[in-house]
GUZA-405563 format. One record per residue: x, y negated, z of N, C-alpha, C in turn; residue in one letter; residue number from 1. Coordinates in steps of 0.05 Angstrom, whole numbers. Layout:
X_Y_Z_X_Y_Z_X_Y_Z_A_NUM .
...
% end
This chain:
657_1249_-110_655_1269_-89_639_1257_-66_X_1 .
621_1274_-57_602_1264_-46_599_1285_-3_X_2 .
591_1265_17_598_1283_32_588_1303_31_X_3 .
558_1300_25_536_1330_21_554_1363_5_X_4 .
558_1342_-10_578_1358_-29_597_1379_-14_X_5 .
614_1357_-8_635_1377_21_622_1396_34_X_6 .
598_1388_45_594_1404_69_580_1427_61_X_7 .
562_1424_31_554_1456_10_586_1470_14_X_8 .
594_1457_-1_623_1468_-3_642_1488_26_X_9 .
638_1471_38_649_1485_63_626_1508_71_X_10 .
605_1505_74_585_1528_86_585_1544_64_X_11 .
588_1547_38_594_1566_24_616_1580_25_X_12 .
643_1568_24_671_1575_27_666_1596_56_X_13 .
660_1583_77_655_1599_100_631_1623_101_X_14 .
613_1622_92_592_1644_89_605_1658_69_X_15 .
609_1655_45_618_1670_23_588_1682_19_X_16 .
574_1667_13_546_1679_6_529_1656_5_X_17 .
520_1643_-24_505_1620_-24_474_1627_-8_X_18 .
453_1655_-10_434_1658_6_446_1648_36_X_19 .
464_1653_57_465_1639_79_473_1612_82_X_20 .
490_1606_61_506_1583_63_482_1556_60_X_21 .
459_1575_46_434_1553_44_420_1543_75_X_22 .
415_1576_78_402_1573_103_423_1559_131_X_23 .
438_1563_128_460_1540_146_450_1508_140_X_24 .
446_1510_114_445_1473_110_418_1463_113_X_25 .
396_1489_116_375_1478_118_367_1476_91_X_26 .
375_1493_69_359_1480_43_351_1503_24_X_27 .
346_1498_-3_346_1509_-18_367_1522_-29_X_28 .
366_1546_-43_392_1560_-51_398_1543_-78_X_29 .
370_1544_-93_379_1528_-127_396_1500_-115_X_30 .
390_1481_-98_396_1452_-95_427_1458_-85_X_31 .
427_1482_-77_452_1484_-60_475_1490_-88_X_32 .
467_1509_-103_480_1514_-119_482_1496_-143_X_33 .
475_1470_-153_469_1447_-161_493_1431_-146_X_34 .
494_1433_-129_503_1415_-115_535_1425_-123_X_35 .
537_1455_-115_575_1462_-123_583_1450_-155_X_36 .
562_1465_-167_570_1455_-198_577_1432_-206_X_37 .
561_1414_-181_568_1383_-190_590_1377_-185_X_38 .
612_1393_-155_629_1382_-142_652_1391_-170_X_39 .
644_1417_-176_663_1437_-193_671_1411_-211_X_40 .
649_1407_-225_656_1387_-251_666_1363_-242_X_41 .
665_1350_-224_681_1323_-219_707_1333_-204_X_42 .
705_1360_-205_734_1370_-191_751_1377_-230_X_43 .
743_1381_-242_753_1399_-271_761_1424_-265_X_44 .
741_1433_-231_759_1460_-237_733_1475_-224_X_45 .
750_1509_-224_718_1531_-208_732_1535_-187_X_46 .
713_1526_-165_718_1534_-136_708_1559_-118_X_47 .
698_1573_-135_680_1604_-133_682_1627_-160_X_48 .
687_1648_-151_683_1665_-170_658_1684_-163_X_49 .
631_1679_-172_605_1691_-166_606_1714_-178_X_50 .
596_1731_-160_588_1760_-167_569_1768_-156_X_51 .
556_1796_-176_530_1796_-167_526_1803_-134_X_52 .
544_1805_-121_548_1819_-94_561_1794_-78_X_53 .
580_1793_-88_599_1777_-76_605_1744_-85_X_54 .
614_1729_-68_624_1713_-75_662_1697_-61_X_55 .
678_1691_-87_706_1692_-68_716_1673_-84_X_56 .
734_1655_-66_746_1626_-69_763_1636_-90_X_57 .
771_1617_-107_784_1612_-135_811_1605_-107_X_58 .
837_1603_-117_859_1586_-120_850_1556_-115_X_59 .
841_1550_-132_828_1518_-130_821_1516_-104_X_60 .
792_1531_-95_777_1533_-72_795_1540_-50_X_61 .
815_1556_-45_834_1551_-23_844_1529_-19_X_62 .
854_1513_-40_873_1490_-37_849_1465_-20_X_63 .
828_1466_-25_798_1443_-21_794_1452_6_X_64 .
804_1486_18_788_1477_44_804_1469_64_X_65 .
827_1451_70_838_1442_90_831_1413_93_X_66 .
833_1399_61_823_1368_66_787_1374_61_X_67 .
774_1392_61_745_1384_59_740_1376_96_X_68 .
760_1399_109_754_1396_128_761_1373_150_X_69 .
789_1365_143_799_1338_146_773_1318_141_X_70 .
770_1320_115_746_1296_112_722_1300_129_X_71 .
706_1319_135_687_1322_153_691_1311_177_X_72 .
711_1326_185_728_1311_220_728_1283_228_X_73 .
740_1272_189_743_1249_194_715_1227_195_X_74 .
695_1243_179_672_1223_186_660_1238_218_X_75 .
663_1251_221_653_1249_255_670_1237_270_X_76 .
697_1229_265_708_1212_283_693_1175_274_X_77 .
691_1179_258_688_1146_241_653_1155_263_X_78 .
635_1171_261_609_1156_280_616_1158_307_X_79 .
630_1170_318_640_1171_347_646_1146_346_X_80 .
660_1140_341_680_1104_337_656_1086_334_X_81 .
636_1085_318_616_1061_318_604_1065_343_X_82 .
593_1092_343_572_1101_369_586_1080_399_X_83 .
615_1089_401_627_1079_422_628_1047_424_X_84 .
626_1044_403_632_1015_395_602_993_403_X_85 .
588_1004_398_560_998_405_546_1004_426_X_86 .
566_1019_441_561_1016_469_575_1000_491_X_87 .
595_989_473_615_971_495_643_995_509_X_88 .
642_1015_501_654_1042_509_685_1033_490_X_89 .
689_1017_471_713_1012_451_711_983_448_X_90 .
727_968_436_735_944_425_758_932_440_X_91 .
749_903_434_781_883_448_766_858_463_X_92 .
767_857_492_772_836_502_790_824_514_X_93 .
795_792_506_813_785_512_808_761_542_X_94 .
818_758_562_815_743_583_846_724_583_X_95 .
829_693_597_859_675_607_844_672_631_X_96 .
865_666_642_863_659_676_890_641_682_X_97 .
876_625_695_909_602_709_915_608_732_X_98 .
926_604_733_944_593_763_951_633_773_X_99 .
978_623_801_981_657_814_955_657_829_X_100 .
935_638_836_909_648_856_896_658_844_X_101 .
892_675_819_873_691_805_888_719_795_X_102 .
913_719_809_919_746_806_917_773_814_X_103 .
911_773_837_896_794_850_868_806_837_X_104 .
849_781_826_825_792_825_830_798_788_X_105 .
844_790_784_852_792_745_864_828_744_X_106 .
878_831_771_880_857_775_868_878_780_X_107 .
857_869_795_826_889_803_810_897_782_X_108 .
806_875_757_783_878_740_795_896_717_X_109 .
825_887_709_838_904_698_838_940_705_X_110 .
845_946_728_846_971_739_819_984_733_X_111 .
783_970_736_768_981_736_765_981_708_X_112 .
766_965_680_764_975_661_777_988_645_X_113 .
802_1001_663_822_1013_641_814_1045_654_X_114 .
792_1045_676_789_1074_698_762_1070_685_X_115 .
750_1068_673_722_1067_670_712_1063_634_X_116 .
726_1046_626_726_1045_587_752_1043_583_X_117 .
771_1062_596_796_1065_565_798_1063_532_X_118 .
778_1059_531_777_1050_502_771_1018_495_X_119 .
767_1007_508_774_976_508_796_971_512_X_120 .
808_960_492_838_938_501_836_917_514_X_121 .
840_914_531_841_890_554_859_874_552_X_122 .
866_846_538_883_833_533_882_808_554_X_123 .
901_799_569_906_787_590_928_763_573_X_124 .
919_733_583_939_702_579_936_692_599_X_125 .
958_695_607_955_670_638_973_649_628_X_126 .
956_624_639_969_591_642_969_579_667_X_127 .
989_559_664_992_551_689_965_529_697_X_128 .
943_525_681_922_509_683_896_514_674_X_129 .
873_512_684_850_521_677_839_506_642_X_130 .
840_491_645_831_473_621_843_494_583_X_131 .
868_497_590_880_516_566_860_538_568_X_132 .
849_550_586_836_575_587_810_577_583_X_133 .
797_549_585_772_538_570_770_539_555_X_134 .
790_521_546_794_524_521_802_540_495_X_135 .
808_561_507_815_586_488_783_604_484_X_136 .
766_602_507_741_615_507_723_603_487_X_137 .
717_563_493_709_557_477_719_558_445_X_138 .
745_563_436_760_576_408_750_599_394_X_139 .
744_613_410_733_644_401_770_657_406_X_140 .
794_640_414_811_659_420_812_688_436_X_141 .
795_680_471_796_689_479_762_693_488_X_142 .
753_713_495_724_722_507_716_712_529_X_143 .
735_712_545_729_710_574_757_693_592_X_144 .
747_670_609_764_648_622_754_657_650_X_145 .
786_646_663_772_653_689_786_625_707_X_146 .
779_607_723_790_586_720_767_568_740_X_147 .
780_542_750_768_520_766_764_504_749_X_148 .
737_488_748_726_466_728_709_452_743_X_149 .
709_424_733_684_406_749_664_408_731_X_150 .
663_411_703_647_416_672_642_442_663_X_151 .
624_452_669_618_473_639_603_471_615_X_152 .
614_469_595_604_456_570_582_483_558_X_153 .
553_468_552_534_485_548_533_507_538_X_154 .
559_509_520_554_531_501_569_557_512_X_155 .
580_546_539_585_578_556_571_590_578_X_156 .
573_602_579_556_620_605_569_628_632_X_157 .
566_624_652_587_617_675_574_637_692_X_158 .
588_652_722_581_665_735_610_651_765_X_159 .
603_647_783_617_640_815_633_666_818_X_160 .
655_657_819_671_697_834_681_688_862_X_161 .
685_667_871_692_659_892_687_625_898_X_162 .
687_622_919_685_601_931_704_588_951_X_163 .
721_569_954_747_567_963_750_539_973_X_164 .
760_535_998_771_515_1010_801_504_1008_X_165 .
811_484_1012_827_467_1013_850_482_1035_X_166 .
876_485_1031_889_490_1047_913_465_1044_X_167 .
931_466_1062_956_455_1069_979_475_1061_X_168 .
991_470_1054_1026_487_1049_1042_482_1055_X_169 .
1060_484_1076_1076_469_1100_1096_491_1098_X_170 .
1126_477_1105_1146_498_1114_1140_502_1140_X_171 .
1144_537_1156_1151_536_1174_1156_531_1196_X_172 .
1176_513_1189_1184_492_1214_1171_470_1210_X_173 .
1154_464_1200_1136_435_1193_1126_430_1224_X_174 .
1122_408_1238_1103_402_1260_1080_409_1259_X_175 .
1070_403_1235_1034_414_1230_1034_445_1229_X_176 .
1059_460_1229_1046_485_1216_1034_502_1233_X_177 .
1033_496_1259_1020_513_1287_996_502_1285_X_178 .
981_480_1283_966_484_1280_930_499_1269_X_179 .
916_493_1275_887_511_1268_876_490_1235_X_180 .
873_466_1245_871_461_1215_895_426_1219_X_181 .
890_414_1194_901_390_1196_883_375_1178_X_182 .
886_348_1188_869_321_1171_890_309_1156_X_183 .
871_307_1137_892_286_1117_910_257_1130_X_184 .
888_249_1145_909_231_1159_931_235_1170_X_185 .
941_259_1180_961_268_1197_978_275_1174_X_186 .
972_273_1146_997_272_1130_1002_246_1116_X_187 .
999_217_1121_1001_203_1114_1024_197_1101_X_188 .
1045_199_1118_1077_197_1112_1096_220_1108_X_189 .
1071_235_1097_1091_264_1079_1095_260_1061_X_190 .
1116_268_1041_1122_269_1017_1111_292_1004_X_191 .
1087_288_980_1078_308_974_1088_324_938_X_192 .
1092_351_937_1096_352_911_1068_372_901_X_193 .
1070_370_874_1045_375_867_1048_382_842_X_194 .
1020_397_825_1033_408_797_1027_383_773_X_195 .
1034_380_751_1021_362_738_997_349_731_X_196 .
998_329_731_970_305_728_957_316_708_X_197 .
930_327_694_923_331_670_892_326_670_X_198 .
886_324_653_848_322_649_834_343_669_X_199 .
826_344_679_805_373_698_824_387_719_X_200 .
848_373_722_866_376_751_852_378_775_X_201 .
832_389_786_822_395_808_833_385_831_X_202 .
860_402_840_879_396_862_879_367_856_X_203 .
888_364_840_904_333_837_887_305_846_X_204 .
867_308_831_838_298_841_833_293_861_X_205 .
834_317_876_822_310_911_841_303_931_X_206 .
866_309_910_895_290_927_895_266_927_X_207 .
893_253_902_882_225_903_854_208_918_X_208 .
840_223_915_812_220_931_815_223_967_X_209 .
825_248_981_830_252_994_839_231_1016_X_210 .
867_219_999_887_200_1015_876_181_1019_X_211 .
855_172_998_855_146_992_831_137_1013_X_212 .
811_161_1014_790_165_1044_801_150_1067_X_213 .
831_173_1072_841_174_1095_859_146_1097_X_214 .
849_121_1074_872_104_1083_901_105_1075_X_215 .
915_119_1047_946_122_1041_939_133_1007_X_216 .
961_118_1002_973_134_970_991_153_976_X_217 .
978_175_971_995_205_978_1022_201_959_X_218 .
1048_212_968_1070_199_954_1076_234_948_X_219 .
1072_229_919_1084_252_898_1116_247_889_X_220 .
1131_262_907_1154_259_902_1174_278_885_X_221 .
1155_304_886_1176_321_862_1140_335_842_X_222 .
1135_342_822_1121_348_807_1143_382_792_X_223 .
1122_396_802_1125_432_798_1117_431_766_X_224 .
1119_449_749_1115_464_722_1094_481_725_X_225 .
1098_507_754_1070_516_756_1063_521_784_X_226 .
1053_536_788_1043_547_820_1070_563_841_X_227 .
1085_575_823_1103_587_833_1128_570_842_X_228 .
1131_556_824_1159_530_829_1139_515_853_X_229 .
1122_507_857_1105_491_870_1111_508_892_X_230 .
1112_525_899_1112_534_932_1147_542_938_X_231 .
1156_551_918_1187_551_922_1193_523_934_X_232 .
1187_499_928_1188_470_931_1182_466_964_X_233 .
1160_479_965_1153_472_993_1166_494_1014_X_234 .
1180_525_1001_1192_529_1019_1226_517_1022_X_235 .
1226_503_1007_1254_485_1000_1259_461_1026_X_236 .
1232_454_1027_1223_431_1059_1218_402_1031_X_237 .
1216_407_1004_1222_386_991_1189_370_999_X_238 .
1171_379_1001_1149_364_1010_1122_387_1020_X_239 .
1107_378_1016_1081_388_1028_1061_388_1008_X_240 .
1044_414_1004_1025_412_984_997_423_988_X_241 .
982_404_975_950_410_974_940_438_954_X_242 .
933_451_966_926_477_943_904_494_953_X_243 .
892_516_944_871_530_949_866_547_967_X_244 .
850_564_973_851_576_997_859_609_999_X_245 .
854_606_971_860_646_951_888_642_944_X_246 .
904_619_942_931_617_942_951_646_964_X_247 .
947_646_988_950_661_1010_953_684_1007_X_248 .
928_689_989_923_719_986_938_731_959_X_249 .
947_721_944_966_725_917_987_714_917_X_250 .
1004_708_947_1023_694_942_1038_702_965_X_251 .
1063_710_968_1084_712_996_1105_702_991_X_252 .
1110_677_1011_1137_677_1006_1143_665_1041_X_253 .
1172_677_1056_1182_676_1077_1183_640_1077_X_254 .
1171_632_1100_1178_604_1105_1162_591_1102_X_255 .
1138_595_1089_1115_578_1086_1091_592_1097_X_256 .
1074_564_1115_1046_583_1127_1030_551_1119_X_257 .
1001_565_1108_983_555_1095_963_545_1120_X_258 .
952_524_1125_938_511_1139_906_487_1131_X_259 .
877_501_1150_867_501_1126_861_462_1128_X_260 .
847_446_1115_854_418_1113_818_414_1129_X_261 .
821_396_1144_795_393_1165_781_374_1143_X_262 .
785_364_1133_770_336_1121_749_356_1108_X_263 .
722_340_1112_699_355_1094_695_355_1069_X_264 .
705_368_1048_698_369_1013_688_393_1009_X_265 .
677_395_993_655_405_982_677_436_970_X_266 .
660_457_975_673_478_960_686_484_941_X_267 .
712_491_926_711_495_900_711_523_885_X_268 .
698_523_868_687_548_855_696_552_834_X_269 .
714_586_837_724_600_816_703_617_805_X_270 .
703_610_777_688_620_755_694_632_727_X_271 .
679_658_727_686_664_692_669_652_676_X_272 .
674_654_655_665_638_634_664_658_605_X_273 .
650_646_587_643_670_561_627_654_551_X_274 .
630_651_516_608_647_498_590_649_501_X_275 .
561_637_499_532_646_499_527_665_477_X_276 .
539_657_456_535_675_431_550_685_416_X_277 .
571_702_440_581_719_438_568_745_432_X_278 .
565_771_423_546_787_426_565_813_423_X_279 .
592_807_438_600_838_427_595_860_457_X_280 .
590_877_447_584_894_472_605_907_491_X_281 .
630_903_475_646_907_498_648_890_522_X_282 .
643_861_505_644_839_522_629_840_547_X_283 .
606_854_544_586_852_554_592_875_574_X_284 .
603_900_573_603_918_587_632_902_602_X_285 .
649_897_604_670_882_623_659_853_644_X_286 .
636_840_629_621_827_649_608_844_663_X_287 .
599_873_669_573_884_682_602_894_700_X_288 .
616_911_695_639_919_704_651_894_730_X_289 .
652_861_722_660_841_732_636_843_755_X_290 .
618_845_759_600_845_778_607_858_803_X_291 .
610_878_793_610_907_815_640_897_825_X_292 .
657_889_811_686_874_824_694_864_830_X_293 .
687_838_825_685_797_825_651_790_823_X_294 .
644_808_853_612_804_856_615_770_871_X_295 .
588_750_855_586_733_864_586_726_894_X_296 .
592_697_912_592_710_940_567_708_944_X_297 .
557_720_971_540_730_983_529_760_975_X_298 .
536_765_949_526_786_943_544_808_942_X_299 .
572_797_946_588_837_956_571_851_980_X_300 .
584_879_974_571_904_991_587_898_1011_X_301 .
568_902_1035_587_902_1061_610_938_1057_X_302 .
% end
């Protein structure tokens, strides 16, 4: 059974007259009627009773026209579905992002593609570290990383969503916390906690580097699991922590005020990330979508 087949079939069943049912399909009447005989015989049955006037559905031919038409529906849903598909309008991307300072903008991007291609599944993994989230992009796990790195390994394609300074995380009642900014030196003899030591630790990095500028081995006295235990810690008074500057903005908690760190280092830059040869078009329509949302800086709309 063939779809051509079906669809003689249906414009006949509905015309009840092979002369129009031709001219509906655009064809000949003999090809058209060729065509039922063929369906008839791979059916073993007669789906028409021809007369010289008339023509009227067999028994058989009632029972054929609810799934002929099911089947028709169903191949116009099956090219809708590619059509969409090939436009980036359907599929699955999946995104990781670390840390709570990427939650706000993981939100934003979410909201615009679930208001704009509902037919993309938008699959979201957050880790407490950038490096897992690299690493899931470079896997083919995930499509798209969103994350702090000193490396991007050639075979991804990177875009800046933000650019971010160094803050301080001080209880409250800390002495430094009235201040406008603070130097690393002025924390010499703080007790600092911090999240775990790992390969491409950013924070961690410039904590060591930092101190060691300023003359001190920064003293890591309690070590957090993730970002969240890490500021509970410091609203605890258990120490003082080095962290980002988008921290602030995805994060409240009573008792702690963020202060930004005077010592001069160099910006650090939050970036997505994606396969070069990747080629799925959804992918591609959630990066164009990422623009207009997590526009690189300098280039948001006022």
């Amino acid at each position: 059974m063939e779809i051509q087949q079906i669809r003689a079939f249906l414009a006949v069943a509905e015309e009840l007259h092979f002369g129009r049912a031709a001219l509906r399909l655009h064809m000949a009447q003999p090809p058209l009627s060729r065509s039922i005989q063929r369906l008839e015989h791979e059916l073993h049955a007669q789906l028409f009773i021809r007369g010289t006037r008339s023509v009227q559905l067999t028994a058989e031919g009632e029972a054929l026209l609810a799934p002929a038409r099911d089947i028709l529906e169903a191949c116009r849903r099956s090219s809708l579905a590619v059509a969409s598909a090939g436009r980036g309008e359907t599929g699955r991307v999946r995104v990781a992002f670390a840390g709570m300072s990427s939650h706000v903008m993981i939100g934003r991007l979410a909201k615009r593609v679930r208001e704009t291609h509902p037919g993309i599944d938008f699959e979201l993994s957050s880790s407490n570290f950038a490096l897992p989230a690299m690493d899931k992009v470079l896997s083919g796990a995930m499509e798209v990383g969103l994350g702090r790195w000193n490396f991007i390994p050639a075979v991804l394609d990177s875009r800046v969503v933000a650019m971010e300074r160094l803050v301080v995380a001080l209880h409250e009642s800390h002495p430094l916390s009235g201040q406008g900014s603070v130097w690393m030196s002025e924390l010499a003899d703080q007790p600092f906690v911090t999240l775990p030591e790992h390969p491409g630790a950013i924070l961690h990095d410039h904590l060591r580097r930092l101190s060691s500028a300023a003359g001190f081995a920064a003293e890591i006295i309690q070590v957090a699991p993730d970002s969240m235990t890490l500021m509970a810690l410091v609203a605890a008074e258990i120490g003082v922590a080095l962290t980002v500057s988008s921290v602030p903005d995805n994060f409240s908690h009573p008792g702690i005020t963020f202060v930004p760190l005077a010592d001069p280092v160099d910006v650090i830059e939050l970036r997505l990330v994606w396969r070069k040869d990747n080629a799925s078009p959804a992918l591609r329509e959630v990066l164009r979508i990422s623009e207009d949302v997590l526009p690189s800086p300098g280039l948001a709309v006022p």
